[in-house]
C-alpha positions as CSV (number, residue, x, y, z in Angstrom):
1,X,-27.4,-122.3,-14.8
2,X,-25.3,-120.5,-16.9
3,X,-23.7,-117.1,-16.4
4,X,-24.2,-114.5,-18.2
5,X,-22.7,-111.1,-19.2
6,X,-25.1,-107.3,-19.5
7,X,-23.9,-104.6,-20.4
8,X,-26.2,-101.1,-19.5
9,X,-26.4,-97.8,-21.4
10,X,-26.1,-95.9,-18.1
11,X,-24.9,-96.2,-14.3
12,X,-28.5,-95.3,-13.3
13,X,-30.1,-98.7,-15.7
14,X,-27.2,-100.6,-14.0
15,X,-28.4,-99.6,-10.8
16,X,-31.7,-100.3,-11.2
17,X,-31.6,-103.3,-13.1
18,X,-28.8,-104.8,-9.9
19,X,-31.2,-103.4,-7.1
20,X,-34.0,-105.4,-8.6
21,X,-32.2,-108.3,-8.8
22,X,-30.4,-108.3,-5.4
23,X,-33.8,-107.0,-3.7
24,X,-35.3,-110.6,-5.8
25,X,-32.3,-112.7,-3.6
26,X,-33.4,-111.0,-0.6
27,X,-36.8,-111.6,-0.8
28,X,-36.0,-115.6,-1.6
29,X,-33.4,-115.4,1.6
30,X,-36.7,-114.1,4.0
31,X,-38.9,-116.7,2.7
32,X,-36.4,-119.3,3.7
33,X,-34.7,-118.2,6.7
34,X,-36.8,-114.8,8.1
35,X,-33.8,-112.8,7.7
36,X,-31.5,-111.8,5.4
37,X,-27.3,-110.3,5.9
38,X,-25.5,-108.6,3.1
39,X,-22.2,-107.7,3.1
40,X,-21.3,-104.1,1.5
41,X,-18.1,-102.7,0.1
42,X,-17.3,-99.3,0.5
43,X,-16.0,-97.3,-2.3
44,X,-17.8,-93.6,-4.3
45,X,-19.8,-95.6,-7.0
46,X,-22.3,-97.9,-4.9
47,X,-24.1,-95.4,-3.4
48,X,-26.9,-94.9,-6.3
49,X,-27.5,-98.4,-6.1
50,X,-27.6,-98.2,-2.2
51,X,-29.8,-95.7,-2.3
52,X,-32.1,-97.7,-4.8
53,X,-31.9,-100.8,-2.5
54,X,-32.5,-99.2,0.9
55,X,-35.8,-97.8,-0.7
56,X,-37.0,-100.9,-1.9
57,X,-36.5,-102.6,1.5
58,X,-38.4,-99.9,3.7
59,X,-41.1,-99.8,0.4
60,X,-41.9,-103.6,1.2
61,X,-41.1,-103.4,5.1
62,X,-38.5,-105.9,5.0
63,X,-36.0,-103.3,6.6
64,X,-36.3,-105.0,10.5
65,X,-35.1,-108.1,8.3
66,X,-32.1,-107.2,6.6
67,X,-28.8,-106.4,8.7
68,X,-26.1,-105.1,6.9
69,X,-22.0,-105.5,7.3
70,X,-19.1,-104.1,5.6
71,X,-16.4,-106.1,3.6
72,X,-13.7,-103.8,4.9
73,X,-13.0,-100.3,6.0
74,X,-10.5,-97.9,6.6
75,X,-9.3,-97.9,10.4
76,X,-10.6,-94.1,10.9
77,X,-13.5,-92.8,13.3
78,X,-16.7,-93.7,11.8
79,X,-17.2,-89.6,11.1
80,X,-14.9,-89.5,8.8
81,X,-15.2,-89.0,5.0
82,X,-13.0,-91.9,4.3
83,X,-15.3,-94.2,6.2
84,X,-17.1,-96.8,4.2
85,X,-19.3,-97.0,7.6
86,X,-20.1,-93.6,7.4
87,X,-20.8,-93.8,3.6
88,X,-23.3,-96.6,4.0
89,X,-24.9,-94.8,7.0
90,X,-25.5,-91.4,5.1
91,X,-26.9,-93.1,2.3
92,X,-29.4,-95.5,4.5
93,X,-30.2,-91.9,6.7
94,X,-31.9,-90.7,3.6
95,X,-33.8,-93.7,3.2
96,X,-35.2,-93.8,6.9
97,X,-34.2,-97.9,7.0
98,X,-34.6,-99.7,9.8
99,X,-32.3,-102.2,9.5
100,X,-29.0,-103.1,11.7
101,X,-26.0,-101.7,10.0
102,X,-22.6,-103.3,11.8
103,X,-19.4,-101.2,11.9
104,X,-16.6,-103.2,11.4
105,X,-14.0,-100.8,12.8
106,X,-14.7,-99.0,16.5
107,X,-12.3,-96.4,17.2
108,X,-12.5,-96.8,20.8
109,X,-11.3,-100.5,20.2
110,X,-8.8,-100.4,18.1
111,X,-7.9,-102.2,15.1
112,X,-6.9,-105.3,16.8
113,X,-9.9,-105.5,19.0
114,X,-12.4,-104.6,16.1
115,X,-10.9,-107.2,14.2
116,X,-11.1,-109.8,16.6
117,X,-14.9,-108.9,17.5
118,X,-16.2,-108.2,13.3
119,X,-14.3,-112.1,13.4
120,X,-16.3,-113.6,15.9
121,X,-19.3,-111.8,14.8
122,X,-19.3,-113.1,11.1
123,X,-18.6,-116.8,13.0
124,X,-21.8,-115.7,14.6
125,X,-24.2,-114.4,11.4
126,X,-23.8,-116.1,8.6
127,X,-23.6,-113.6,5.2
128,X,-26.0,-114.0,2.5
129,X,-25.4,-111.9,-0.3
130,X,-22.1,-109.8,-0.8
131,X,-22.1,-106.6,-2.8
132,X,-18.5,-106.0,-4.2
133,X,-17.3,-103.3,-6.5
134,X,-13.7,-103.1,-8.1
135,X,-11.2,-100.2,-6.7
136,X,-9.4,-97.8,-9.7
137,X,-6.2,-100.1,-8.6
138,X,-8.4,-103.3,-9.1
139,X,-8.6,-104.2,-5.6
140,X,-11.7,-105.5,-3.9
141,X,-13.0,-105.1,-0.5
142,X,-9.7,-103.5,0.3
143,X,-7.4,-106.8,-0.8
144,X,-4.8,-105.6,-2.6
145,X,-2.6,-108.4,-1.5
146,X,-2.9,-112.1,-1.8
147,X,-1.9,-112.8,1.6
148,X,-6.3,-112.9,2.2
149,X,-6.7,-115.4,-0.4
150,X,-5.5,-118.5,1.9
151,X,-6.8,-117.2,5.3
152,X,-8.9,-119.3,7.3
153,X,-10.3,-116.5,9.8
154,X,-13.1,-114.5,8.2
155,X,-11.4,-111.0,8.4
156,X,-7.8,-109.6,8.9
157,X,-6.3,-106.3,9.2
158,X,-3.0,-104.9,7.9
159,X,-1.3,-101.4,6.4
160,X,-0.4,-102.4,3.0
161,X,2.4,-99.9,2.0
162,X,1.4,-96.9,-0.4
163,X,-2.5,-97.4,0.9
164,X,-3.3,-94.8,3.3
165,X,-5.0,-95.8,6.1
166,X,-4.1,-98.9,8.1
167,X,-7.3,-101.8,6.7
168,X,-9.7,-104.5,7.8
169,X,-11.2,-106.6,5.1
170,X,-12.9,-110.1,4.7
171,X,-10.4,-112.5,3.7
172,X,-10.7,-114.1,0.0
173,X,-11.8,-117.5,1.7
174,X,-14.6,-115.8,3.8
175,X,-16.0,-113.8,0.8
176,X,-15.6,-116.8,-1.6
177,X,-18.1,-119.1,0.9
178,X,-20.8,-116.3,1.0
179,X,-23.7,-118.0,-1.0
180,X,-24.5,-114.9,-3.7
């Protein structure tokens, strides 16, 4: 198949037209499997299409099989505004879904003890579908270094220098496996 390019006249057209699309992969990944796990990045612009998505799962009652995970996150308490957890959470609140929604950083843990657990628990659940936007700086899914792209463990954590917050992200090798 080949790729293709589209361009929209609007965030809200590019938002519907990708909610329709991923909510198509989702449906396929039920019918083959009964279940379906998506990886989200974190980030201002995806909410809309979040939003959009979340709806369209409780609208066809798939929400009980969909489970969502992050691709990274800031190491801050869940309540916090810079949390992509807490992000994800407000947005699927308004939505009343259902689904499971997996923090990748506890507070209570620690970063080292979060990143070993989010490890063993991507070992566990294989990822479906990954939704990934594109930082101001170009970074994705909080990699801003190439140290991630040869990794062989399916997340890592690490302060890069200039970045605030100390990270945990899916490595490049992890994300590149994940089927859509």
């Amino acid at each position: 198949m080949k790729n293709s390019i589209n361009s929209f006249k609007s965030l809200d057209e590019m938002f519907n037209n990708c909610s329709n699309y991923i909510f198509q992969l989702i449906v396929k990944k039920i019918d083959n499997k009964n279940i379906c796990n998506i990886a989200l990045s974190g980030g201002r612009t995806p909410k809309g299409l979040y939003n959009l998505l979340f709806n369209k799962i409780v609208d066809y009652n798939l929400d009980k099989k969909v489970n969502f995970f992050l691709t990274d996150e800031r190491c801050v308490d869940t309540s916090s505004a810079d949390s992509n957890f807490n992000m994800i959470i407000t947005c699927a609140t308004q939505t009343n879904i259902k689904s499971k929604f997996f923090k990748m950083y506890d507070h209570n843990l620690g970063v080292e003890l979060s990143t070993k657990n989010y490890d063993i628990l991507l070992n566990e659940k294989k990822i479906d579908i990954s939704i990934l936007g594109i930082g101001t700086d170009g970074h994705i899914a909080s990699i801003f270094d190439s140290i991630f792209f040869n990794d062989i463990s399916a997340v890592k954590n690490y302060k890069v220098e200039g970045v605030n917050h100390q990270r945990i992200s899916m490595t490049m090798n992890y994300l590149l496996d994940i089927e859509k």
